[in-house]
C-alpha positions in Angstrom: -46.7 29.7 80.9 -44.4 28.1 84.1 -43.1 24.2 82.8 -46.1 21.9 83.4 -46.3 19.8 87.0 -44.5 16.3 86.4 -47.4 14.8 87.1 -49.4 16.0 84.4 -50.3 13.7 81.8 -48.5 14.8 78.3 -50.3 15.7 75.7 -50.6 14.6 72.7 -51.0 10.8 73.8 -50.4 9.2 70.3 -50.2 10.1 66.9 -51.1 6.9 65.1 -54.9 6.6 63.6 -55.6 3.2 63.7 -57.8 3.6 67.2 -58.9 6.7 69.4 -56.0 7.0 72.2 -57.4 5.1 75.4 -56.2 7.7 77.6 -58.7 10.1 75.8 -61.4 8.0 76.5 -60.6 7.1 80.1 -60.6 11.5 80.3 -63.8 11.6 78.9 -65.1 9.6 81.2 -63.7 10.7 83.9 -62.7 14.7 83.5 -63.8 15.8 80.1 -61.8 19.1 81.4 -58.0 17.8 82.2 -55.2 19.7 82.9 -52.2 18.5 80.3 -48.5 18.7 80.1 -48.2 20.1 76.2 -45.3 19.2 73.6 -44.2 23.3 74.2 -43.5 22.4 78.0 -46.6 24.6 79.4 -50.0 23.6 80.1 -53.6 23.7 79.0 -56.9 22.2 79.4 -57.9 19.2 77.3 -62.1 19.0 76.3 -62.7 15.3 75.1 -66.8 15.8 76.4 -69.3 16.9 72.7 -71.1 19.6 74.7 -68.0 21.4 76.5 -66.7 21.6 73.1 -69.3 23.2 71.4 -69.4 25.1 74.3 -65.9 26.9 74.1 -66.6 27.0 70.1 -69.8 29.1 70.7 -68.3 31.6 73.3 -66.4 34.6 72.4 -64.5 34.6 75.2 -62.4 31.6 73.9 -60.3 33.4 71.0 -57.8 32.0 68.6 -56.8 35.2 67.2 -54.7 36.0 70.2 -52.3 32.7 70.2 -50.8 34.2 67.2 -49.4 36.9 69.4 -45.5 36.3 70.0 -46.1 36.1 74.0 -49.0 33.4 73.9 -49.2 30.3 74.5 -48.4 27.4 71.7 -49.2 23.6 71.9 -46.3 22.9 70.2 -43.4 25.0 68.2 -43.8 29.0 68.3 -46.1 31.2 65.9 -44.3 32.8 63.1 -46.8 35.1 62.3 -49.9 36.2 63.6 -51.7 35.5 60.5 -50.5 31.6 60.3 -52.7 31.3 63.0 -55.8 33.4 62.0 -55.5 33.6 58.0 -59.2 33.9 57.6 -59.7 36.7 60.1 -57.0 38.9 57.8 -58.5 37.7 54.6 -61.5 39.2 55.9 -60.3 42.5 57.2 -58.1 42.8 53.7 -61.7 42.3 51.3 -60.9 38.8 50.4 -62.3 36.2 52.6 -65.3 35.6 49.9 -63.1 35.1 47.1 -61.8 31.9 49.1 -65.4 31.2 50.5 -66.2 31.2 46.5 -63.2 28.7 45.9 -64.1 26.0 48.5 -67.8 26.5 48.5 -69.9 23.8 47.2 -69.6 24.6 43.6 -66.0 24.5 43.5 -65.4 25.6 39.8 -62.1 24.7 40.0 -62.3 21.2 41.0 -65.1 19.7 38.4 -66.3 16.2 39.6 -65.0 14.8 36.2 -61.9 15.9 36.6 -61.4 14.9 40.2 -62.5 11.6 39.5 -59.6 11.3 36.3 -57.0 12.1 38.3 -58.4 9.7 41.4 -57.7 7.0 38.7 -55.1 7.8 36.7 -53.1 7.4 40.8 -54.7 3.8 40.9 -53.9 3.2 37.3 -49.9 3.8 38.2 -50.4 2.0 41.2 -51.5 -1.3 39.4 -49.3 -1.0 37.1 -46.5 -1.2 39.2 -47.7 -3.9 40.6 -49.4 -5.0 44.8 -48.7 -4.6 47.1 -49.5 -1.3 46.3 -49.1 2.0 48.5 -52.6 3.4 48.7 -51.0 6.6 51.1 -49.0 7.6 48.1 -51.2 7.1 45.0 -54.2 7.6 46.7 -54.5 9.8 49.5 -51.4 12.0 48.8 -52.0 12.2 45.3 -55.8 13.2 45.1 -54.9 15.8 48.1 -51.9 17.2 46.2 -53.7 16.8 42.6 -57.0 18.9 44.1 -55.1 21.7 46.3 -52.6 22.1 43.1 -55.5 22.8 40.7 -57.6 24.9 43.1 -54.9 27.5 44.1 -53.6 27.0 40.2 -49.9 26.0 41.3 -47.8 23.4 38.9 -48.4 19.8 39.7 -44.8 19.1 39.2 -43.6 21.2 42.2 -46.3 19.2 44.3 -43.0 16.8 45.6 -41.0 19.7 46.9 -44.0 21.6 48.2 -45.3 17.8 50.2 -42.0 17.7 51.6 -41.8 21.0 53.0 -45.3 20.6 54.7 -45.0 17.6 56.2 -42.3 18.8 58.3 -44.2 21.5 59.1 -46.7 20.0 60.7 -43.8 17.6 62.5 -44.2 18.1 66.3 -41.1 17.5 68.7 -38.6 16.6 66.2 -37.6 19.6 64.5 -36.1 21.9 66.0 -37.6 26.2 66.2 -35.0 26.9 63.5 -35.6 24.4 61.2 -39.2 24.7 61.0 -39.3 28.6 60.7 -36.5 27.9 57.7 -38.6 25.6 55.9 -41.4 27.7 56.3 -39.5 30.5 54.9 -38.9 28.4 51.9 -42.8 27.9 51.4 -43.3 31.3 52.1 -40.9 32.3 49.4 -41.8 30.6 46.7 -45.6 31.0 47.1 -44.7 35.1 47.1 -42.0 34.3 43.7 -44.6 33.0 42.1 -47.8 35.4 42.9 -44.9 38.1 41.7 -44.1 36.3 38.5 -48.7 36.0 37.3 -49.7 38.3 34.4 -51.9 40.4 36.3 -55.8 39.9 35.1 -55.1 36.3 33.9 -54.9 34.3 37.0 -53.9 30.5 37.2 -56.6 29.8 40.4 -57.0 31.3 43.5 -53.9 32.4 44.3 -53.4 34.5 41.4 -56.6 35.9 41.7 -56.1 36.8 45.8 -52.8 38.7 44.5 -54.5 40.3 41.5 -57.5 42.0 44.5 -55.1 42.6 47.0 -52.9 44.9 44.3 -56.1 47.1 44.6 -56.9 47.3 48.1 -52.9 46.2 49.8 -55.1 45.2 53.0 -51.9 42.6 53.3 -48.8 43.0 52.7 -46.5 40.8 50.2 -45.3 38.7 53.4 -48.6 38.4 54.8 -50.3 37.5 52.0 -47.8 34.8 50.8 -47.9 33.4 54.3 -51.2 33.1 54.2 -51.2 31.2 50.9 -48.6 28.5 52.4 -51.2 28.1 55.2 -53.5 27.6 52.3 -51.7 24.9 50.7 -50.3 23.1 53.7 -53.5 23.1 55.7 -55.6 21.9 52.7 -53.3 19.4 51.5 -52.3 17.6 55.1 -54.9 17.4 56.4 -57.2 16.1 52.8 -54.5 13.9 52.5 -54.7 12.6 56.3 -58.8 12.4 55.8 -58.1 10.2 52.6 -55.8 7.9 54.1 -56.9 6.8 57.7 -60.5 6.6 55.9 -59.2 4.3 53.7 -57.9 2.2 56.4 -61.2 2.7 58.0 -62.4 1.3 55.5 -60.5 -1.6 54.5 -61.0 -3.1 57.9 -64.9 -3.3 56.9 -64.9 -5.5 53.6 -68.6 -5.4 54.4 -69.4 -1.7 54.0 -67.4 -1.6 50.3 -69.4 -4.3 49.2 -72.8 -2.1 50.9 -71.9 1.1 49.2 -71.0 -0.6 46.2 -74.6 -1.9 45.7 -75.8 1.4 47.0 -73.8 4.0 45.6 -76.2 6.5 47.0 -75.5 5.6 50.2 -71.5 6.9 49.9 -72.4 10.0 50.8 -73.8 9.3 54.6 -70.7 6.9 54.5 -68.2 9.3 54.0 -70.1 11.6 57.2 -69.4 8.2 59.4 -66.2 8.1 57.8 -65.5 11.8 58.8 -66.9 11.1 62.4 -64.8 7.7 63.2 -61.4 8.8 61.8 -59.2 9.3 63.9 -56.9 12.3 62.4 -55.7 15.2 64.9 -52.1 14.8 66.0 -52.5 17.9 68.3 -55.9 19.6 69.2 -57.9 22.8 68.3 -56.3 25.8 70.4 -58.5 28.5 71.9 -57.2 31.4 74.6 -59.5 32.1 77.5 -59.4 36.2 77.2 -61.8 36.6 80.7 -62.4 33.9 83.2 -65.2 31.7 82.5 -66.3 27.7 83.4 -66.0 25.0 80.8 -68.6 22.7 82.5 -68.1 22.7 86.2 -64.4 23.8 85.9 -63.4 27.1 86.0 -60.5 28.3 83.3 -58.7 31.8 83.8 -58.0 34.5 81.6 -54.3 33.3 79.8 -55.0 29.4 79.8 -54.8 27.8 76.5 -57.4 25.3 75.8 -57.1 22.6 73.3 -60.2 20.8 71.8 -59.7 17.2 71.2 -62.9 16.6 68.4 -61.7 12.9 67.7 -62.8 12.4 71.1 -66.1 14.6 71.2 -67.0 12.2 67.9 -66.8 9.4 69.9 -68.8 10.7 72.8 -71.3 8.6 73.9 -73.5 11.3 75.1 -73.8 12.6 71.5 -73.7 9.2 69.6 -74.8 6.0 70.8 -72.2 3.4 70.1 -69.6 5.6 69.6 -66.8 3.0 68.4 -68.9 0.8 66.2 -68.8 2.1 62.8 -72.4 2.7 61.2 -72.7 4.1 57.6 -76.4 4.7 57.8 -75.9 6.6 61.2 -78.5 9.1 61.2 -78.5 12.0 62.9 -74.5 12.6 62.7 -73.7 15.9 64.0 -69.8 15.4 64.5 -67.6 18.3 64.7 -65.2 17.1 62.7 -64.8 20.6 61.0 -66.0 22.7 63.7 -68.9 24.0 65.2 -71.3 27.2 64.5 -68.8 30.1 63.6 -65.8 28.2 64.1 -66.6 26.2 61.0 -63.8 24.8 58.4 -64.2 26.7 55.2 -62.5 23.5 53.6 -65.1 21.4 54.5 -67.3 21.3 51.5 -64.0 20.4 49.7 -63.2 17.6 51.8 -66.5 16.4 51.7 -67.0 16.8 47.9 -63.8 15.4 46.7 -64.1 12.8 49.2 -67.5 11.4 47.8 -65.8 11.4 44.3 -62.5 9.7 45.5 -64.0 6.9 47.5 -66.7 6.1 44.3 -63.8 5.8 42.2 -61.4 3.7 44.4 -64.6 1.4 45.3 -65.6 0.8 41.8 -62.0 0.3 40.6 -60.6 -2.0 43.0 -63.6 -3.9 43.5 -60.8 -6.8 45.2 -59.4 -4.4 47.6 -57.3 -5.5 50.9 -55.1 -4.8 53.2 -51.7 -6.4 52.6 -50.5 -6.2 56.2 -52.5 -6.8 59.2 -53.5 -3.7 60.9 -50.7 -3.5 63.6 -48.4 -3.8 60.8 -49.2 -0.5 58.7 -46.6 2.1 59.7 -47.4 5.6 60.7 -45.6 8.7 60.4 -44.3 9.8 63.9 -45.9 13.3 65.6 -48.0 14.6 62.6 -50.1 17.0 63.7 -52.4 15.3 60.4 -52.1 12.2 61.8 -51.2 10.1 58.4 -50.4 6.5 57.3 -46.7 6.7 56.2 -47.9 3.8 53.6 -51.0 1.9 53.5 -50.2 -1.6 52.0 -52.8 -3.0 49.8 -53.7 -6.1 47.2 -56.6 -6.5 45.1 
């Protein structure tokens, strides 16, 4: 792609979640199909409008598979591998895409409701007893996303530190430079492949074990393809659970009123946590599709070789598919956000999220039943160009 026009509006226009960017509204309104200045130095086309979304999510003709090709186009820093980009699609062709269907379905045998809630309060515990204000980010959000992904994919819980580490910097933007983040994810990549090689075969520790032990039979992936994809595994799942968690929290502790609501109606958490899921405001970059023929995205016409990115914090807030977009509603009803996706393009990881999120909210609601924020809202610091947008600590008393 040739360097973007200078008088293209940059994209990504902030990376904090306390409020939907303004400039992605004023787009909406205005051109819900802009052409952006991207973080790579190229350009692309930026939906904010609900129906153009769904749109490009529905048609074949917008691919992702092909961005993983080394002479694509990127948002941001370069694809490593094709299958970073596309892990499902070579589960799929290798014989085990049900096996992780089967793991973040909505049984989740791995991740018993009991359990999850445990572990949800054994994080507060340590926080109170260390005393407010209290870091809800870290023994919270961080530590029911690290706690859950940990268990499912059956890797130690005391590696969880160096493992956080190395994924938040992945999914740094701007800072880092190409080097850096393909030698940190070489360091995932190795030690996810060290430790698949060190399992007793037929005795797997969770899913990870148990992709290695199927793919000895069949070798549909190699040993550098399958640990990459098991990195993308963790690092997806746990960013961006532990993103959800914490800007929903916030979301939440600006609203004493809805606690106190779903506390007297615990049955209500679930269509909470869908509002919750709708409002927050969580993507740092944007969903990336290729335009393989030339096609229209509303009344503008895209040709074959553009990259689009789809900005779903703004479809959520579109007031075309949801009246009063910005007010927060817990009983909102229909609520058909596309927070994970849309028809065939759908998050496998979003019964998790959804799931684990129920049971993480009922136990911090019922155990903090004082909870506040300890700052006021401008105050509460975010992590700079997180791709999971992600409180970098969420100050609380009770």
């Amino acid at each position: 792609m040739t360097a973007p026009h200078e008088d293209l509006p940059h994209y990504p226009f902030s990376t904090q979640g306390d409020c939907l960017a303004p400039e992605l509204g004023e787009l909406q309104r205005r051109c819900p199909v802009a052409r952006v200045g991207t973080n790579s130095g190229g350009e692309a086309w930026l939906v904010t409008g609900y129906e153009l979304a769904q749109h490009v999510l529905r048609e074949r003709k917008f691919a992702r598979s092909v961005l993983g090709d080394p002479d694509g186009p990127t948002q941001d820093a370069p694809i490593l591998a094709p299958e970073l980009l596309d892990a499902m699609n070579h589960l799929q062709q290798a014989g085990l895409r049900d096996e992780v269907l089967k793991a973040l379905g909505r049984n989740q045998p791995e991740l018993p409701a009991d359990w999850v809630a445990e572990v949800t309060r054994e994080g507060l515990d340590a926080m109170v007893r260390q005393g407010g204000p209290g870091d809800l980010q870290h023994h919270f959000a961080e530590w029911v996303a690290a706690q859950c992904m940990c268990r499912l994919l059956g890797l130690p819980f005391e590696d969880h530190e160096w493992l956080a580490v190395r994924a938040d910097l992945d999914l740094t933007m701007v800072t880092p430079t190409d080097e850096e983040l393909a030698r940190n994810w070489e360091e995932i990549r190795v030690y996810m492949q060290a430790y698949m090689a060190a399992r007793e075969p037929g005795r797997p520790r969770g899913l990870v074990d148990r992709l290695a032990d199927l793919n000895d039979s069949g070798k549909g992936l190699t040993d550098k393809q399958l640990s990459n994809i098991v990195s993308v595994l963790f690092v997806s799942g746990y960013e961006d659970f532990a993103s959800f968690l914490g800007v929903a929290a916030l979301n939440l502790l600006q609203r004493p009123d809805v606690m106190d609501a779903v506390r007297a109606r615990p049955e209500t958490l679930p269509q909470c946590v869908e509002e919750l899921l709708r409002h927050s405001v969580v993507l740092g970059n944007a969903i990336p599709r290729f335009v393989t023929e030339d096609a229209k995205i509303g009344t503008t016409a895209v040709r074959q070789g553009d990259l689009i990115l789809l900005q779903l914090d703004a479809t959520n807030y579109d007031p075309a598919a949801f009246p009063d977009p910005e007010d927060f509603d817990p009983t909102r009803s229909p609520n058909p956000h596309l927070r994970f996706g849309y028809g065939r393009h759908h998050c496998p990881g979003a019964h998790l999220v959804r799931r684990q999120s129920e049971t993480a909210f009922r136990v911090l609601l019922d155990r903090l039943p004082g909870l506040r924020l300890a700052v006021p809202l401008e105050e509460v610091p975010w992590h700079p160009n997180r791709m999971a947008i992600m409180p970098a600590g969420l100050p609380v008393t009770w």
